[in-house]
C-alpha positions in Angstrom: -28.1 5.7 59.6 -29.1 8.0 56.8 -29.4 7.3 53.1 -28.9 10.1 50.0 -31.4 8.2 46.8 -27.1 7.9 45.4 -26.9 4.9 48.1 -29.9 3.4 47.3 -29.2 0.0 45.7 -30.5 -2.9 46.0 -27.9 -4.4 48.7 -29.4 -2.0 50.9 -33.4 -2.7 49.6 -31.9 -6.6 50.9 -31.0 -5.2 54.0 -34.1 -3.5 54.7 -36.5 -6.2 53.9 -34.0 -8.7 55.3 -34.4 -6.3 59.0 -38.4 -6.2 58.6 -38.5 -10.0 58.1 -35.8 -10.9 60.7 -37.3 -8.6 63.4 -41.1 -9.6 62.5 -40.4 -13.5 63.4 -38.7 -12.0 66.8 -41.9 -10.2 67.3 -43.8 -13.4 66.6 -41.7 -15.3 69.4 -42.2 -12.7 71.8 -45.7 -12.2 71.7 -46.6 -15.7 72.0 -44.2 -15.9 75.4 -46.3 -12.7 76.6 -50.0 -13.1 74.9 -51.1 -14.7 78.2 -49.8 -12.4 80.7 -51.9 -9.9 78.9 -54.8 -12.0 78.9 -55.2 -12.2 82.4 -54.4 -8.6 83.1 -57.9 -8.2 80.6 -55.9 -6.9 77.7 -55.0 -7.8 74.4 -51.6 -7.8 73.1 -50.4 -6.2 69.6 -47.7 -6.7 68.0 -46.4 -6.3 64.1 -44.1 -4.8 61.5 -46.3 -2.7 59.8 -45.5 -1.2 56.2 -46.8 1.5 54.2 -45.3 2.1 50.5 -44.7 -1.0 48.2 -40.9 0.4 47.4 -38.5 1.4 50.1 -36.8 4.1 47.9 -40.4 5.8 47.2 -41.1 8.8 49.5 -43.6 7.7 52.1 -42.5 4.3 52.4 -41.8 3.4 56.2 -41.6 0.0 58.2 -42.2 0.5 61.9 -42.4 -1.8 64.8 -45.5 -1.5 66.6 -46.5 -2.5 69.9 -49.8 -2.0 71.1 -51.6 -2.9 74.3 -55.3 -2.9 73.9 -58.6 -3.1 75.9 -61.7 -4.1 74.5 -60.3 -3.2 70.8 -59.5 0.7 72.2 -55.7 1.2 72.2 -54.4 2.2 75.9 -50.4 2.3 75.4 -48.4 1.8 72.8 -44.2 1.9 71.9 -43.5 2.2 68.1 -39.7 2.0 66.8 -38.8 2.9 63.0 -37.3 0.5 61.3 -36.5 2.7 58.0 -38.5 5.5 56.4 -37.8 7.3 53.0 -39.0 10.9 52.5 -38.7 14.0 50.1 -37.4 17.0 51.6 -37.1 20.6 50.0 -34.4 23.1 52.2 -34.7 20.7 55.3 -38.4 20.6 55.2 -40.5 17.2 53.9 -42.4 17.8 51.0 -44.8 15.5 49.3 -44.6 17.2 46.0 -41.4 17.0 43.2 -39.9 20.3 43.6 -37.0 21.4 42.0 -33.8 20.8 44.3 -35.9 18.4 46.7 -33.7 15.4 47.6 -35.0 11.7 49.3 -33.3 10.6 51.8 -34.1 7.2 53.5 -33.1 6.4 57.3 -33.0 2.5 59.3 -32.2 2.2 62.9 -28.7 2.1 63.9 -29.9 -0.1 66.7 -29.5 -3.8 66.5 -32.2 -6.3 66.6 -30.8 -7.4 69.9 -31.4 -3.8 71.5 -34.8 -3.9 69.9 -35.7 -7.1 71.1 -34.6 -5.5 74.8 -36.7 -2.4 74.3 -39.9 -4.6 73.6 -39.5 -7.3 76.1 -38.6 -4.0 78.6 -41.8 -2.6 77.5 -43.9 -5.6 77.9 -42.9 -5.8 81.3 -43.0 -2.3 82.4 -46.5 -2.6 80.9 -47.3 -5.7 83.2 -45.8 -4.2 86.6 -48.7 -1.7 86.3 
């Protein structure tokens, strides 16, 4: 769902934060049910919220699920899902600079953390069949 800077209050900076820390600790469970698996196939397993920004409302700020699948600290595969991103955009195109007439706009998934949960643990085992 997308977010003009007018919606930006801090119920919704809750929400986010409340998403990235509810969906990291299912992260947490699920890699330590697969870390294992992945082990014996002779890979390593990755798997975190990561953050860039400090504030959610400040352009370049995004939180993204990353999943990674690594051999011998070289990534092979990999399935990232955005968990919320703010940007600057001037006429429909992002900008990193304060123009006149730019707007930010900030977007989180309209998926649930149940669907997201599904789409890993589907990953994860696509990733083992092979």
């Amino acid at each position: 769902m997308e977010y003009t800077a007018k919606q930006f209050t801090p119920q919704l900076e809750q929400r986010i934060h409340t998403v990235e820390r509810s969906m990291q600790e299912r992260l947490t469970s699920i890699y330590e049910q697969y870390k294992e698996a992945f082990k014996k196939k002779g890979v390593q397993l990755s798997i975190n919220v990561i953050r860039e920004g400090e504030n959610p409302f400040h352009p370049g700020y995004h939180a993204t699920i990353q999943v990674g699948i690594l051999e011998k600290d070289e990534f092979l595969d990999g399935l990232f899902i955005p968990i919320w991103h703010c940007v600057r955009t001037f006429l429909g195109i992002r900008s990193s600079k304060k123009l006149p007439g730019s707007k930010i706009t900030g977007e989180l998934m309209e998926e649930t953390e149940e669907e997201i949960t599904k789409e890993v643990v589907g990953y994860l085992e696509m990733q083992l069949e092979d």
